[in-house]
N, C-alpha and C positions, 0 to 999 in steps of 0.2 A: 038940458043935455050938455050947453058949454058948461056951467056950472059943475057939473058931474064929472066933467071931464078935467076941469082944472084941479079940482080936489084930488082927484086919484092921482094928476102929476105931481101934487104937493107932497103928497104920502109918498108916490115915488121916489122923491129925490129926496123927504129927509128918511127913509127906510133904512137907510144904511148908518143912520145916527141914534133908530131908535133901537132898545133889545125886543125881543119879541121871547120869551118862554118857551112857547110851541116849537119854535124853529129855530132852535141855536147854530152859532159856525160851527160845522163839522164838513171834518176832509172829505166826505163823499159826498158834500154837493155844490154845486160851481159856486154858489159867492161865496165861497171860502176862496174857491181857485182866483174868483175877481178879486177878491181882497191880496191874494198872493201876489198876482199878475203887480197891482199899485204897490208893494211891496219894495218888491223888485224893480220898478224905476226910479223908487224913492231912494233905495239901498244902491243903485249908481250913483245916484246923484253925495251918498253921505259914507260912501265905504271906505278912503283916503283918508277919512278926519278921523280916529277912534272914537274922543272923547262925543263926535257930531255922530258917529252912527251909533254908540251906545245908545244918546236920547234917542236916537230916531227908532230904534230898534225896543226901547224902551216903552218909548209912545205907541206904539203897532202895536204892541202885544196886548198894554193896558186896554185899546181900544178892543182886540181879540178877546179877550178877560171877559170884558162888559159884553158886548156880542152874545157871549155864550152865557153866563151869569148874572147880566144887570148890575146891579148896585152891590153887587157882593164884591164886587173889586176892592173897594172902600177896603174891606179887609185884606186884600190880598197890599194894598199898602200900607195897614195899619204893620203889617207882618214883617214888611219889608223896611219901614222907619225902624220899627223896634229891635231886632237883629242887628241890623246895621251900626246903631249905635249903642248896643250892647256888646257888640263884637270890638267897636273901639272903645267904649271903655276896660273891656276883660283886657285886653292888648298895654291899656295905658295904666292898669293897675300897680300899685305899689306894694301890695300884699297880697299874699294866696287866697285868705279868709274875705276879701272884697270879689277877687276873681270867683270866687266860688258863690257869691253873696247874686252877684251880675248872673251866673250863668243858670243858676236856681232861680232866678227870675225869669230868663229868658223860657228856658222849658216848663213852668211854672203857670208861664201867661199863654205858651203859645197849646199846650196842652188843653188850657182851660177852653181855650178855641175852640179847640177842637171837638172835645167832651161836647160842649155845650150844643152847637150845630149838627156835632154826628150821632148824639149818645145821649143827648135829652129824654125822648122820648121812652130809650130801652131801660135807663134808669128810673126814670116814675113809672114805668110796667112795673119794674121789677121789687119796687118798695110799695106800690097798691098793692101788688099782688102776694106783699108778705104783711105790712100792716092794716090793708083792707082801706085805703085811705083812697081819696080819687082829686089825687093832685095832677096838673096840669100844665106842662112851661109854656110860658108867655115868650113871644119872639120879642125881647127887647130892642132887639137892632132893627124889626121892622118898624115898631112903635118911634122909635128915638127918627128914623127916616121920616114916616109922616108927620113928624113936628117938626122936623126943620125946613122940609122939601115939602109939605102938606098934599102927600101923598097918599095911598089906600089901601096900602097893604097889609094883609090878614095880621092879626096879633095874636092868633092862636095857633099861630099851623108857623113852627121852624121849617125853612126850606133847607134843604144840602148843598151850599156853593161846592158847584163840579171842580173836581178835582183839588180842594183845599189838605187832604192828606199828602198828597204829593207834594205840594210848596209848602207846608207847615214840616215835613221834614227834611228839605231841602233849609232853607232859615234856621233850623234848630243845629243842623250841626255843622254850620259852618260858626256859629257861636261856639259849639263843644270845639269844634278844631283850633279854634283860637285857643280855645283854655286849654288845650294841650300842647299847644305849640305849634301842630304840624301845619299853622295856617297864616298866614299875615295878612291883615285886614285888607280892604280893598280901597285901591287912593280916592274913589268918589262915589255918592251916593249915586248917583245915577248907574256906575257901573254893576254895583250891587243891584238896586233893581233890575237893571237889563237881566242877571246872571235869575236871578228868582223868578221873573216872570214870562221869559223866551218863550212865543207862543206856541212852538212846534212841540213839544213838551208838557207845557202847563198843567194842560187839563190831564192829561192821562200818563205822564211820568215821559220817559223813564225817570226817577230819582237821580238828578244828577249834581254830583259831590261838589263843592267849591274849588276842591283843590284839581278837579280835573278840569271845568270849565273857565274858571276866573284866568288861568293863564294867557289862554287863547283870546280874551278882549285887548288884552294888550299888542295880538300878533297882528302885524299889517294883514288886508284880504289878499289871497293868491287861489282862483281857481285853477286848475290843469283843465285839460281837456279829459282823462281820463277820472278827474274826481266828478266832472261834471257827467259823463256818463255813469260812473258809480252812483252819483245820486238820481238822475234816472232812474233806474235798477230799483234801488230800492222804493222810489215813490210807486210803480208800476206793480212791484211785488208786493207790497202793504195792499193797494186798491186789490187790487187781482187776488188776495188771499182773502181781504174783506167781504167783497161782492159774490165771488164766484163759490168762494170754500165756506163762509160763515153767516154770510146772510141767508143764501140758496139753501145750508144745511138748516137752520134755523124754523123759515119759514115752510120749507116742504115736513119738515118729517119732527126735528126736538121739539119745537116749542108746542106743536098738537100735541104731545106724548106727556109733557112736564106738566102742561095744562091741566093733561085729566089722564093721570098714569092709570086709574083703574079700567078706565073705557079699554084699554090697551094689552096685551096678551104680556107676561114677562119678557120673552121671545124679545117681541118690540120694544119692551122696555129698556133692557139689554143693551139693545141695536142704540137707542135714542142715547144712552150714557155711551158708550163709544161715540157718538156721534157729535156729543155737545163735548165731549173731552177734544176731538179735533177742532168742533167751534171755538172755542173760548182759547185756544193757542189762535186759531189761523186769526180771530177778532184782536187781540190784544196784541199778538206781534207782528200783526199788520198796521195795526194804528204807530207801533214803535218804528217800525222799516222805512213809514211814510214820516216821521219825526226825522229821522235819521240823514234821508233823502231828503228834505227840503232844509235841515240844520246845513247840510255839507252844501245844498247851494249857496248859502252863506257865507259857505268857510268855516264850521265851527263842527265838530265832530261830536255827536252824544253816543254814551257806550252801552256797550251791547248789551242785551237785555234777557235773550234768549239763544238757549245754545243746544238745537236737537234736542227739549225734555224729556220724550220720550222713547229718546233710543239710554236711558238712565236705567241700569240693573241695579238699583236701590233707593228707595225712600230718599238717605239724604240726597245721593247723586243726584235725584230728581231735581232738589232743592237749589243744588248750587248752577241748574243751568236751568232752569224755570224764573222767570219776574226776578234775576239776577241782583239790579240797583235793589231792589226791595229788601231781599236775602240777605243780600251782603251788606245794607243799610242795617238789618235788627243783627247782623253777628258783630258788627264794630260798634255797638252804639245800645245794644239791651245785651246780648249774650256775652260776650266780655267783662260788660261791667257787672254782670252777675259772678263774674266766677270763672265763666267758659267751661273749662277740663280741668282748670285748677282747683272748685272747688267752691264752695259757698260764698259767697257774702251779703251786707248788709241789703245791699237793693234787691237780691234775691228771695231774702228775707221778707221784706217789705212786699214782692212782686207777690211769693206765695201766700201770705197773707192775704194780700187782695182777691187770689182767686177762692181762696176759701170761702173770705167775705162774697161774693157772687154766687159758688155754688148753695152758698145759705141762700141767698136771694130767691133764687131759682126753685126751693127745695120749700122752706118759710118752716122746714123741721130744726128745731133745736138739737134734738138728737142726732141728727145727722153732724151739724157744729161742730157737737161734742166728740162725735165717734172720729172727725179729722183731725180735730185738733189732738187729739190723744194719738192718733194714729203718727203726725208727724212728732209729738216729742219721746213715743216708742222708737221711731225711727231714729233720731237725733242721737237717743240711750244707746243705742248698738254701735250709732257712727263715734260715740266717744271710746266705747270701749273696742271697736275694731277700723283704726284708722285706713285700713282698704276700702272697707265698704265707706265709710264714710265717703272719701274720695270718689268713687264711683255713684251711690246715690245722687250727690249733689251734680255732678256732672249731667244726669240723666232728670235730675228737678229744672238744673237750668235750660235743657234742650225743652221740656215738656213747660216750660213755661212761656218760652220763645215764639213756638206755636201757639200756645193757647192765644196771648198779646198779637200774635201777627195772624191769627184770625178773626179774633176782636178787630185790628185797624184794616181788614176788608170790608168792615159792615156793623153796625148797631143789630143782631143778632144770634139771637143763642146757637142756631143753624151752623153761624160763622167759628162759634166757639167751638162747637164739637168739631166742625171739619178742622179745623186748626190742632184740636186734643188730636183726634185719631191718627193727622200728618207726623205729630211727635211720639205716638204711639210706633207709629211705624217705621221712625226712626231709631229709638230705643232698641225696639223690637231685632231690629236688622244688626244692631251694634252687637246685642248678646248672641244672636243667632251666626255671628262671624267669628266668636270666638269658639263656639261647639262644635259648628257644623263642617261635615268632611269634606262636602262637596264647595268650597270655596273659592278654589282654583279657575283664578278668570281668566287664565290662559288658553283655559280651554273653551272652543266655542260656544257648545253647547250649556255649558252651564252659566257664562253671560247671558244665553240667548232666552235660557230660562227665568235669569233675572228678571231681565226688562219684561219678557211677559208677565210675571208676578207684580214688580212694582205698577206696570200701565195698566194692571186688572184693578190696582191698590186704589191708587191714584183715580182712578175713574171712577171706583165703589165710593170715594169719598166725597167726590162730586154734586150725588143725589143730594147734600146736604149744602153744599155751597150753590148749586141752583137753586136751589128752594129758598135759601134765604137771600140769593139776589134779586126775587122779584119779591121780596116783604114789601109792603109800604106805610107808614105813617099817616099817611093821607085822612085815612076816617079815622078821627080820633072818638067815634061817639061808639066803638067797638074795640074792645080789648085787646091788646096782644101779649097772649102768656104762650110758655112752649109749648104747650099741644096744640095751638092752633099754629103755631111755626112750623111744626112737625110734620103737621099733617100731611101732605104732598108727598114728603120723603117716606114717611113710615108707608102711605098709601104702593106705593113703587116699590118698599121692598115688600109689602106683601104681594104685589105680580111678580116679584121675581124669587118669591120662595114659592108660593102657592097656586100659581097658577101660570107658570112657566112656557108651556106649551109646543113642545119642537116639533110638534107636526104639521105646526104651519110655515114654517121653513120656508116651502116653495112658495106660497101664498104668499106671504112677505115680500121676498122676491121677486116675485112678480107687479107685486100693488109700487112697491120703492125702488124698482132697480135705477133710476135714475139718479134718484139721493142715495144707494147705496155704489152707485159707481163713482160718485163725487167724492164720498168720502174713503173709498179704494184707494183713489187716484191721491185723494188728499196726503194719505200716510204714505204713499209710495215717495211723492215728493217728500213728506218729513223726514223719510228714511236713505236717502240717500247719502253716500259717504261724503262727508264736509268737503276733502277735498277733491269733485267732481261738482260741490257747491262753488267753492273757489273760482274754477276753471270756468265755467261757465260768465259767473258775475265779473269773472278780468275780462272775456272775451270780448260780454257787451260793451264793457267800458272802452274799449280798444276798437272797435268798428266805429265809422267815419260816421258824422252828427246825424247824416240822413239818413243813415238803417235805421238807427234809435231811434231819430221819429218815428219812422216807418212803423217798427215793432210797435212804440208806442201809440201811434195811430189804431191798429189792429188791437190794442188791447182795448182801449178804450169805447171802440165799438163792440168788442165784443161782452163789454163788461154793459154797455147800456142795451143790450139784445139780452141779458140774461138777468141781470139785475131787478128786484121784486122794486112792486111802484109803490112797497111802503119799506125803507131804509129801518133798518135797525140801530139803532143808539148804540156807540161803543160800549160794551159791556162795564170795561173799567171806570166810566164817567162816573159812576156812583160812588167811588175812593176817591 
C-alpha cells in the first residue's frame, strides 16, 4: 500500500511535464486555469524586462504547445526557425529574383507541412480511388521520433498537430510582408517565436498578423483598471457561451440529430441545423473572447474575430464578419494575388487548374476532364473577344476559388470542398442578384430584414455539409474514404428534410426539447442585440469596483459547473 501510494505521488508531481493525448490543456478545465494562475506570477516577476518576458512568455507557451500536442511542437519550431530566418534574409536581399527565390521557399516548405499532416490521407483516397492502387502514408516524423527518442509511436496513422493551420499562416505571411515591404523583420528570435506561439491563440487562432502583434512586444506592460475588467468580460463571456450555449446545445439535442439524422423527423432536423449554426458561433467565438481576455491580462490585444455574423443580409456580408483573421487572411494573401476584381492572373491560373485537377480525382472520368477543360478555354474565347465579360468572369473565378481553398484549409474533406464551393456560390449569386434586383434598398427595413433571414437559412443549409465533414476521421485506415461515404450523413438529412418533413409534430418537439429550444431562443436574442447596447454593457462591467466583477464572476462560474455536461466537448476549431 506505501508502495502504491508513492507511485501515484510520483505520477502526480511529474504529470504536469508529461503530455497525455486523452486530455490536453484546454480553457474549460482548471489545469489550464493552474497553469494560468503560474503564469501570472511568473509574468510579475518578467514584465519590466521585454526582451526577459518575451522568453518567459515564449517558454510558457512552447510548454502549452507540448500540453496539448506532445512532440508536435518540434514542428511548431521547425516553423518558427525557418520563417524567421527567411524573413531576414528576404529583408537583407540584394536582388528581387533572390527575394522571391527565399519567399517560394518559405511558402513552398511550410505548405508542404501542412499538405502532408492535414492532406495525406484525403490525397491517397483520392488517387486509389482513381488509379485503383492502395497506397498508404507512412508518418515519417513519428518514425524519425522513435529513432532518436526510441520511442512507439504508430508509423501508419499521421496524427493532426492541433491547430498547426493557424501558425503555419501566421509564419507564412509575415515572410510575404517582408517581401512586400509592409513589414520589418523582428530584432530577436526569441521575439518572433513569442509572436508565433502566444498560447492564448495558438491552437485555435485567431490568425494574428505580424504587423499588428509584433509592435506591442516592444510596448512597456501598463494594465488599467478598466482593461483588466474588460478582460474579465470577455474570459467569462467565452466560458459562458462555451458551456452554457454550445456544449448544453450540443449534447442535448445536435449531436443525437447529426449522429443518426434519419432516426429524426425533418421537423428535428431543421431545429438541429439552426441549432448547431448557434453552436459552432457560441464554441469558436467563445474560445476567441477567452483568447482575447487572457491576451489583454498580458497587455497584448488580439483582433476581433467575429462581428454579429448573423445579423449579415448577404453571403459576402456574412464573410467579412464571421472567422474575420481567416477572411481577411485569404483576401490579402490568395484573392488579391489572384486578381481580386481586377481580373485574372497567373496563380489563379495555376489555382484553377488545381481544382480541376481534384474535381478529376473525385470523379476518375476522363470525360468529365475533358468537358472542363474545354469548358474554361470556351470561356477564355468569349473573355478575348468581350473584354467586360472577361473582367467579370475572372472576378467571380477568383471569389469561387477562394472558397473552394478556404474550405479545403478547414479540413482534408470533400464535405469541406463543397461547403466552401456553395459559400462562393452564394456569393456570386448575391453579386448578380444586386445588380437585377428591385428590391435592393437597404434602407428600408424590411428588406434588410429579409436578407438576413435568407442569408442565416443560406448559411445554415450549408452547414449539413461542414458538420459532416468535421466529424470524418482517419483513424481506420483498413476502410476507405471516398465521397459517398462523406456524404452519407448529409445526403441522409437532407432527405428528412425533403421527404419526411413532418410539421405536425411541432408541439411534440416542443414539448420533448423545450429546454434546448429555450437555450437557443435565448442564445440568438443575445446574438441579436444592437452592438451598441453590446458596448454599454461590456464598459459598464469594466468600470464597477474589482469586487462586483468577482462577484459576477463567482456566480457565473457556479452556475456554469451546475449546468455544464460531465463530458466537455473539444473546441470544434482544434481540428484547423
Amino acid at each position: 500500500m506505501g508502495e502504491f501510494s508513492i507511485y501515484k505521488l510520483i505520477d502526480w508531481l511529474f504529470s504536469p511535464f508529461i503530455n497525455n493525448g486523452e486530455h490536453p490543456m484546454i480553457f474549460t478545465e482548471y489545469p489550464f486555469w493552474l497553469f494560468f494562475l503560474f503564469v501570472l506570477i511568473g509574468y510579475g516577476f518578467a514584465y519590466k524586462h521585454l526582451r526577459i518576458r518575451s522568453l518567459f512568455l515564449l517558454l510558457v507557451s512552447i510548454y502549452f504547445y507540448y500540453k496539448t500536442s506532445g512532440f508536435f511542437f518540434s514542428i511548431l519550431l521547425f516553423s518558427t526557425l525557418l520563417d524567421y530566418f527567411i524573413g531576414k534574409w528576404i529583408h537583407e536581399a540584394k536582388s528581387d529574383s533572390k527575394s522571391k527565390l527565399l519567399l517560394a521557399l518559405s511558402v513552398i516548405i511550410n505548405l508542404s507541412i501542412l499538405v502532408y499532416f492535414k492532406y495525406a490521407y484525403f490525397f491517397a483516397d483520392s488517387f486509389n480511388s482513381m488509379l485503383g492502387t492502395q497506397w498508404h502514408p507512412i508518418n515519417h516524423f513519428a518514425m524519425a521520433t522513435n529513432q532518436l527518442f526510441g520511442s512507439t509511436f504508430r508509423v501508419d496513422q499521421i496524427l493532426l498537430p492541433i491547430g498547426i493551420s493557424f501558425y503555419t499562416f501566421q509564419t507564412m505571411s509575415y515572410a510575404i510582408d517582408i517581401y512586400r515591404k509592409k513589414l520589418k523583420p523582428v530584432d530577436h528570435i526569441v521575439d518572433f517565436g513569442f509572436y508565433v506561439s502566444f498560447f492564448p491563440q495558438l491552437v485555435a487562432g485567431p490568425i494574428v498578423r505580424a504587423s499588428d502583434f509584433i509592435p506591442q512586444i516592444y510596448k512597456p506592460y501598463k494594465l488599467t483598471k478598466e482593461a483588466f475588467g474588460m478582460a474579465l468580460f470577455w474570459i467569462i463571456n467565452g466560458l459562458l457561451k462555451k458551456f452554457l450555449l454550445a456544449d448544453y446545445i450540443a449534447v442535448n439535442f445536435v449531436d443525437r440529430v447529426f449522429d443518426n439524422p434519419g432516426m429524426f423527423s425533418g421537423l428535428e432536423n431543421l431545429m438541429a441545423l439552426y441549432g448547431y449554426s448557434l453552436q459552432v458561433y457560441a464554441d469558436f467565438s467563445g474560445y476567441t473572447d477567452i483568447a482575447i481576455g487572457i491576451a489583454l491580462i498580458m497587455g497584448f490585444r488580439l483582433p476581433k474575430n467575429f462581428n454579429s455574423p448573423y445579423k449579415a443580409d448577404s453571403c459576402g456580408n456574412f464573410w467579412r464578419r464571421w472567422h474575420i483573421s481567416l477572411s481577411s487572411w485569404l483576401k490579402d494573401y490568395l484573392y488579391i494575388p489572384m486578381g481580386g476584381n481586377r481580373g485574372g492572373s497567373l496563380f489563379s491560373s495555376i489555382a484553377l487548374a488545381f481544382v480541376i485537377l481534384f474535381i478529376f480525382l473525385i470523379s476518375g472520368s476522363f470525360s468529365l476532364l475533358f468537358a472542363l477543360i474545354s469548358m474554361v478555354f470556351i470561356v477564355m474565347l468569349i473573355g478575348e473577344l468581350s473584354p467586360g465579360f472577361n473582367s467579370w468572369y475572372l472576378t467571380n473565378i477568383n471569389i469561387m476559388l477562394t472558397m473552394l481553398l478556404g474550405g479545403l484549409w478547414h479540413g482534408a474533406s470533400w464535405n469541406f470542398v463543397l461547403w466552401g464551393a456553395l459559400n462562393g456560390l452564394g456569393i456570386v449569386f448575391y453579386k448578380l442578384w444586386r445588380k437585377i434586383s428591385p428590391w435592393e434598398d437597404k434602407t428600408k427595413w424590411w428588406n434588410r430584414l429579409w436578407g438576413i433571414v435568407l442569408t442565416f437559412n443560406f448559411v445554415s443549409f450549408t452547414r449539413i455539409w461542414f458538420r459532416s465533414g468535421s466529424i470524418n476521421s482517419w483513424d481506420d485506415l483498413d476502410q476507405g474514404h471516398n465521397i459517398l461515404s462523406e456524404w452519407f450523413s448529409a445526403n441522409e438529412m437532407l432527405n428528412q428534410l425533403i421527404h419526411d418533413f413532418r410539421w405536425s409534430l411541432m408541439s411534440e418537439v416542443i414539448s420533448v426539447y423545450y429546454k434546448v429550444i429555450l437555450v437557443i431562443v435565448v442564445g440568438f436574442m443575445i446574438h441579436f442585440i444592437p452592438e451598441n447596447w453590446k458596448v454599454w454593457y461590456r464598459t459598464k462591467f469594466a468600470q464597477t469596483h474589482v469586487l462586483v466583477q468577482l462577484s459576477i464572476c463567482f456566480v457565473a462560474v457556479l452556475l456554469m459547473y451546475q449546468i455544464a455536461s460531465t463530458s466537455l466537448q473539444p473546441f470544434i476549431y482544434f481540428q484547423f
